[in-house]
C-alpha positions as CSV (number, residue, x, y, z in Angstrom):
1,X,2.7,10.3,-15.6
2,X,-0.6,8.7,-14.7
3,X,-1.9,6.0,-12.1
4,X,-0.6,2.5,-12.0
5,X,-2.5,-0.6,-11.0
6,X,-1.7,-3.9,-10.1
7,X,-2.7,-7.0,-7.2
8,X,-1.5,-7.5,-4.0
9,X,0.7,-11.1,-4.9
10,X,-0.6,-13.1,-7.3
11,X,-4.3,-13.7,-7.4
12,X,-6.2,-17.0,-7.5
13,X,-6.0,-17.2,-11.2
14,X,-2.4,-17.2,-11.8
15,X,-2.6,-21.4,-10.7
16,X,-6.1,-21.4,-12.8
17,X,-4.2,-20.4,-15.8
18,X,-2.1,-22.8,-15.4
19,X,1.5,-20.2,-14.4
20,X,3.7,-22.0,-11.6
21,X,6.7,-19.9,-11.1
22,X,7.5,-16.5,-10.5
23,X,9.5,-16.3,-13.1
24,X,5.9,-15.9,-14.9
25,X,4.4,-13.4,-12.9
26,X,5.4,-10.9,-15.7
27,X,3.7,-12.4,-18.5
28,X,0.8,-13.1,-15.9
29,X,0.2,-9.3,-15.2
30,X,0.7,-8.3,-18.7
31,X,-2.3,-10.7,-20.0
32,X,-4.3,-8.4,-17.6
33,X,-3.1,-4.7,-18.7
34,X,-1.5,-4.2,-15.4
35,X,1.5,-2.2,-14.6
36,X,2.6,-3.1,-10.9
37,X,2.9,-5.9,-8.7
38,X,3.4,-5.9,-4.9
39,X,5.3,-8.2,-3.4
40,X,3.9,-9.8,0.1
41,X,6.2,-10.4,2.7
42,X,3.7,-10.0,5.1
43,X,5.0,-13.3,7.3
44,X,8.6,-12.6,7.2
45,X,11.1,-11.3,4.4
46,X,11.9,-14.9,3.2
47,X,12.5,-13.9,-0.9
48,X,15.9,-15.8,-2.1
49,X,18.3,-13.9,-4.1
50,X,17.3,-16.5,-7.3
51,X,13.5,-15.6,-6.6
52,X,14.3,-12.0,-6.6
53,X,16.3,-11.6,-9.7
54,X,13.8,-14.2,-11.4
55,X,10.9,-11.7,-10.2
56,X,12.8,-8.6,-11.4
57,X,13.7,-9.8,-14.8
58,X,10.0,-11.3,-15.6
59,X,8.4,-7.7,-14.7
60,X,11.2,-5.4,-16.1
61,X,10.6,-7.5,-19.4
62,X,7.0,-6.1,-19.1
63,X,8.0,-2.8,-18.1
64,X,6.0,-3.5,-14.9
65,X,7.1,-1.6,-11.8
66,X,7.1,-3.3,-8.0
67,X,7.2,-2.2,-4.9
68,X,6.8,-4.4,-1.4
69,X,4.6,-4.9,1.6
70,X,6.8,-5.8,4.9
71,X,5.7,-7.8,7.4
72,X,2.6,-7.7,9.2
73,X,5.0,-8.0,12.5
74,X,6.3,-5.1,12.4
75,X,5.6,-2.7,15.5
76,X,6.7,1.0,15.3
77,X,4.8,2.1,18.4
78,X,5.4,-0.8,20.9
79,X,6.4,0.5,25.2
80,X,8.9,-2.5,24.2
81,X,12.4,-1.3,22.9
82,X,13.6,-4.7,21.8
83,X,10.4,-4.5,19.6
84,X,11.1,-1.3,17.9
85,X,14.7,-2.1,17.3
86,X,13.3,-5.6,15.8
87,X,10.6,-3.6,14.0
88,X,14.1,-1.3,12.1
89,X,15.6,-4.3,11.2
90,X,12.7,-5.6,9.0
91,X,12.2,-2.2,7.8
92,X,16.0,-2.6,6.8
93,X,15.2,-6.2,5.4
94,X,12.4,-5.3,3.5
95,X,14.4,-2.2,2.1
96,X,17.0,-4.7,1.0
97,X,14.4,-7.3,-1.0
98,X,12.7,-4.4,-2.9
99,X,16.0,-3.3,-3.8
100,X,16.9,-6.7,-5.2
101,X,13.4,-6.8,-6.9
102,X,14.1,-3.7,-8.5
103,X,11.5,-1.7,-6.6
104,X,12.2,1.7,-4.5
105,X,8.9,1.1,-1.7
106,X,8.0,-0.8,1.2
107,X,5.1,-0.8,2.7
108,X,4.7,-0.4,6.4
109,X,2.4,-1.6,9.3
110,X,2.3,0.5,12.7
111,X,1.1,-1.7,15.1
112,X,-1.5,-1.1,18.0
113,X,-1.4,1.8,20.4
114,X,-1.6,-0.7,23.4
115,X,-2.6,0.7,26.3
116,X,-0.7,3.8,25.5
117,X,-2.3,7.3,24.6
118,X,-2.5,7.3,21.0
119,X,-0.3,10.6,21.0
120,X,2.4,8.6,22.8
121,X,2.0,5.7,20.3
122,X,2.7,8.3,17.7
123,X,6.2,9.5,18.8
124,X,7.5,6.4,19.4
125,X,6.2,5.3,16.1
126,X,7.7,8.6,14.6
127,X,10.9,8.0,16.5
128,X,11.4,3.9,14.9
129,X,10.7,5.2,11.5
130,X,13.4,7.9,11.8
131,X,15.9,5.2,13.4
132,X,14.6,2.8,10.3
133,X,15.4,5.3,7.8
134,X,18.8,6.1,8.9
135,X,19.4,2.7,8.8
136,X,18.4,2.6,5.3
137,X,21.2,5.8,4.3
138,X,23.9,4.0,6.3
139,X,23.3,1.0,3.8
140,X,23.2,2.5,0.6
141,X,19.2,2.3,0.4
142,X,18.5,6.0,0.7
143,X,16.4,5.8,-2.4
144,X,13.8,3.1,-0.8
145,X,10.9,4.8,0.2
146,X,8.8,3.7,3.4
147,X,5.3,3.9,3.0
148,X,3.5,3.8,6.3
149,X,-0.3,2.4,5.6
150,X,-3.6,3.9,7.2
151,X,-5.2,0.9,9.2
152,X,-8.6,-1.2,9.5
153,X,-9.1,-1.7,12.8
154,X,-10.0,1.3,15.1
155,X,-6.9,0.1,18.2
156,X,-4.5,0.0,15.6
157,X,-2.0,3.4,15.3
158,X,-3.1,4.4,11.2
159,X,-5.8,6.8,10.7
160,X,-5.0,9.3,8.2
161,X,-4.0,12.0,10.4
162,X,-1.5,9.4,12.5
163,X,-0.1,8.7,8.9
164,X,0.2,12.1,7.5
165,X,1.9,13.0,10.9
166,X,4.3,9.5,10.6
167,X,5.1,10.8,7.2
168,X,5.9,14.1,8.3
169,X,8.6,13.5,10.1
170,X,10.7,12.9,6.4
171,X,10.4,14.3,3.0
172,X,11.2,10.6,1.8
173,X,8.0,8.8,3.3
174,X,4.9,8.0,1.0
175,X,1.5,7.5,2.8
176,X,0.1,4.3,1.4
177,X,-3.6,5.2,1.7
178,X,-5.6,2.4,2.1
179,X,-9.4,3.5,1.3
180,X,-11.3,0.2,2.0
181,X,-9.3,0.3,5.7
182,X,-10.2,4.4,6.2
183,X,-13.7,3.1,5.1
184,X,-13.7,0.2,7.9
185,X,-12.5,2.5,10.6
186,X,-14.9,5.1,10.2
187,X,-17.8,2.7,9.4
188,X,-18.7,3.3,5.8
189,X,-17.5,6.9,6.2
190,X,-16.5,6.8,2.3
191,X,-19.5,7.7,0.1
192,X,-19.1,10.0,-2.1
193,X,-16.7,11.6,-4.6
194,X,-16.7,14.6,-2.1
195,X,-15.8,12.2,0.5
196,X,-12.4,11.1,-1.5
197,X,-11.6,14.9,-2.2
198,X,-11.4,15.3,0.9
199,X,-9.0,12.9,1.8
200,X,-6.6,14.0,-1.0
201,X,-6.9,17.7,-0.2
202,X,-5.8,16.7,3.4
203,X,-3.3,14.5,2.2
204,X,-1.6,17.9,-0.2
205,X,-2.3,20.6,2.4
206,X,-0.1,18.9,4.8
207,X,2.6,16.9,2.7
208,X,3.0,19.1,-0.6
209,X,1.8,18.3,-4.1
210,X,4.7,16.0,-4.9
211,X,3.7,13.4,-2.2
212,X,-0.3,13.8,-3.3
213,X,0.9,13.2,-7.1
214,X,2.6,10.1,-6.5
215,X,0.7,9.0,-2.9
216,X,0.8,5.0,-2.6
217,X,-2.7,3.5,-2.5
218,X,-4.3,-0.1,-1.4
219,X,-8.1,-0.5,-2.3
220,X,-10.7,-3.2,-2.1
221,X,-13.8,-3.6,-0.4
222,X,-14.0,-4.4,3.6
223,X,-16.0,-6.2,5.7
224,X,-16.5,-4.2,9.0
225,X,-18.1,-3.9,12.7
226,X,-18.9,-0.7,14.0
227,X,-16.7,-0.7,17.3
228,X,-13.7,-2.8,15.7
229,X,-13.7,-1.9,12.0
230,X,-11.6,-3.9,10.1
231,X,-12.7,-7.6,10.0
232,X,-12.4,-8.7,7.1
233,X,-11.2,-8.0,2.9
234,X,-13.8,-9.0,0.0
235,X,-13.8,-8.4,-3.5
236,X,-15.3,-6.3,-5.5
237,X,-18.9,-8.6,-6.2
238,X,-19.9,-7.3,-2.8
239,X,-22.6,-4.9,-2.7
240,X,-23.6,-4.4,1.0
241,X,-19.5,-3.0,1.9
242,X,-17.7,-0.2,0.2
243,X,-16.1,1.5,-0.6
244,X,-16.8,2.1,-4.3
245,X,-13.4,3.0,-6.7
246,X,-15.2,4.9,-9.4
247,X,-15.5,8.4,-7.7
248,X,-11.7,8.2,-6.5
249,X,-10.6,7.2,-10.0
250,X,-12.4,10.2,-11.6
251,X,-11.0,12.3,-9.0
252,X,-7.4,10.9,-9.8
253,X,-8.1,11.5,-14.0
254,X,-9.1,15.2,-13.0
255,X,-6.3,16.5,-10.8
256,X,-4.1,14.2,-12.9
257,X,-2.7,12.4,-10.5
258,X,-0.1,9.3,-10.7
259,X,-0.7,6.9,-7.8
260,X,0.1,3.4,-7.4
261,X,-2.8,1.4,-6.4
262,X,-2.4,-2.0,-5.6
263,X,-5.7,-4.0,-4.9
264,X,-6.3,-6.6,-2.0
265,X,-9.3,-8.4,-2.8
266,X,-9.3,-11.9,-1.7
267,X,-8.4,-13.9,-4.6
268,X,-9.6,-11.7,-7.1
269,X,-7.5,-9.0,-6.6
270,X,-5.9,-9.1,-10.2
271,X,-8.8,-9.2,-11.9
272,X,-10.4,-5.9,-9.5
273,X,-7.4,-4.1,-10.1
274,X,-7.6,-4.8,-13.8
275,X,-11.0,-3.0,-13.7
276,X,-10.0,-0.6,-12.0
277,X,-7.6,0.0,-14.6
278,X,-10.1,-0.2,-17.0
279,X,-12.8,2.5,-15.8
280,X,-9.6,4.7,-15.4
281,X,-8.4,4.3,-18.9
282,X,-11.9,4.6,-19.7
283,X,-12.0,8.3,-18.1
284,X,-8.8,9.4,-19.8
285,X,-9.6,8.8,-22.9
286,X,-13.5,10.4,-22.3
287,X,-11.4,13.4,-21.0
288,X,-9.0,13.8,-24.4
C-alpha cells in the first residue's frame, strides 16, 4: 500500500481544459497522475443519484478511489440538542452519498466550543459522533468511516489532541489531519521534519498503527493571524505561509505509510496535489 493523492473538488483547470461534466472528472484526474478525489458537500449534501453513479463510474474506470467532505454545518459540540440531532442526520446523509459514490469516508467538521469549556465541548462532540455512528450500523453503512478533521481557527473544537480523543471513542473513526490548519492554529508551529514526526508518533501512540497507516490527511498552505489562526487557504506559490509538504512526505516514504491526502489549495489544488505526488514518487523510487 502507499499514499494516495488527489484535490479537494475539481480545481480551476478542469473548465480551462475545457471538461464540463462530472462524468469527466475521471479522465480529468488521471491526466494529472492522481489517485483520489474528494467530493465537497460542504453546503449541504445535494449529489443526485444520476451525479453519483456518473461520478462513481468515471473514477472506478480510472481505478481512482473517493471519499467525501460533509457539510461545513455540521455542529457535534453545540449546548443545542436539536443541533446535534441535525448534525447526525448529515453525518447519516453524507454516509449515504459516499456510499453511492462508491467511497467508504466522510469527512467531519466539529464546530465551535461556544462559550462552553472546551472539555465539555468534547463530550458532547464525542457523544453526537457515537449517536451518528449508530445511525450509520442501523442503516447498513457500518463500513463508512467518519473522519473528524483537526481545525484552523483557535475557537473551533479540532486540535489534534480534541481529534485523537473524538476518534477514540470508536475503532472505526479516521482522524483527517489537516497540517496547513494544525499549522494555522499554532502559528507556523510546523517547521521541520521533526515537527511532522511528532505529530504521527502522537497520532500511533494513542490510536494503534493501523489508524497511523491509513490516517486521512488535508494539506495546503494557510494564511493565518496569531490570536485567530485560520483565515485563509492559498496555494502552494506562497512563500511567506507554510507549511511545507516535503519533510511529511519523506516521513510518510520512510515509515511506509499509506495515507490519503487530499489538497485544498484555492484553485490550484489539482495541480499541488499532483506535485505532491510527484516528490513522493520521486522518494520511493530514490529509496528502491
Amino acid at each position: 500500500m502507499r499514499a494516495k493523492f488527489g484535490p479537494a473538488g475539481r480545481g480551476d483547470s478542469f473548465a480551462e481544459m475545457g471538461y464540463k461534466k462530472y462524468s469527466q472528472i475521471g479522465e480529468y484526474l488521471s491526466g494529472f497522475g492522481l489517485e483520489h478525489f474528494e467530493y465537497q458537500c460542504g453546503h449541504g449534501v445535494r449529489i443526485s443519484e444520476k451525479t453519483a453513479s456518473e461520478i462513481m463510474i468515471s473514477l472506478s474506470e480510472m481505478q481512482i478511489s473517493v471519499s467525501l467532505h460533509a457539510p461545513y454545518f455540521i455542529s457535534l459540540s453545540s449546548a443545542e440538542e436539536e443541533k446535534r440531532a441535525n448534525s447526525v442526520g448529515y453525518i447519516l446523509q453524507s454516509a449515504k452519498a459516499v456510499n453511492a459514490l462508491g467511497g467508504d469516508r466522510i469527512v467531519i467538521h466539529s464546530g465551535s466550543c461556544s462559550k462552553m469549556p472546551r472539555s465539555a465541548a468534547l463530550e458532547l462532540a464525542k457523544d453526537t459522533l457515537k449517536r451518528a455512528r449508530a445511525a450509520l450500523v442501523e442503516n447498513g453503512l457500518a463500513h463508512i468511516h467518519c473522519c473528524p478533521e483537526t481545525m484552523g481557527k483557535i475557537n473551533q473544537l479540532g486540535d489534534l489532541n480534541e481529534v485523537i480523543e473524538l476518534c477514540r471513542a470508536d475503532e472505526s473513526f479516521i482522524p483527517c489531519i489537516d497540517f496547513g490548519h494544525l499549522n494555522a492554529r499554532t502559528a507556523g508551529g510546523i517547521k521541520t521534519k521533526s515537527d511532522y514526526e511528532e505529530i504521527l508518533e502522537f497520532i500511533g501512540n494513542k490510536l494503534g498503527a493501523e489508524r497511523l497507516q491509513s490516517f486521512h490527511s488535508h494539506f495546503s498552505k494557510v494564511e493565518y493571524t496569531k490570536n485567530g489562526g485560520e483565515k485563509k487557504h492559498l496555494t502552494f506559490h506562497d512563500k511567506l505561509f507554510g507549511p511545507d509538504f516535503e519533510p511529511l512526505l519523506e516521513l510518510i516514504a520512510q515509515k511506509n505509510l499509506s495515507p490519503v491526502i487530499i489538497c485544498e489549495s484555492d484553485g490550484s489544488q489539482t495541480e499541488d496535489a499532483a506535485a505532491m505526488r510527484k516528490y513522493y514518487q520521486e522518494l520511493l523510487t530514490k529509496d528502491s
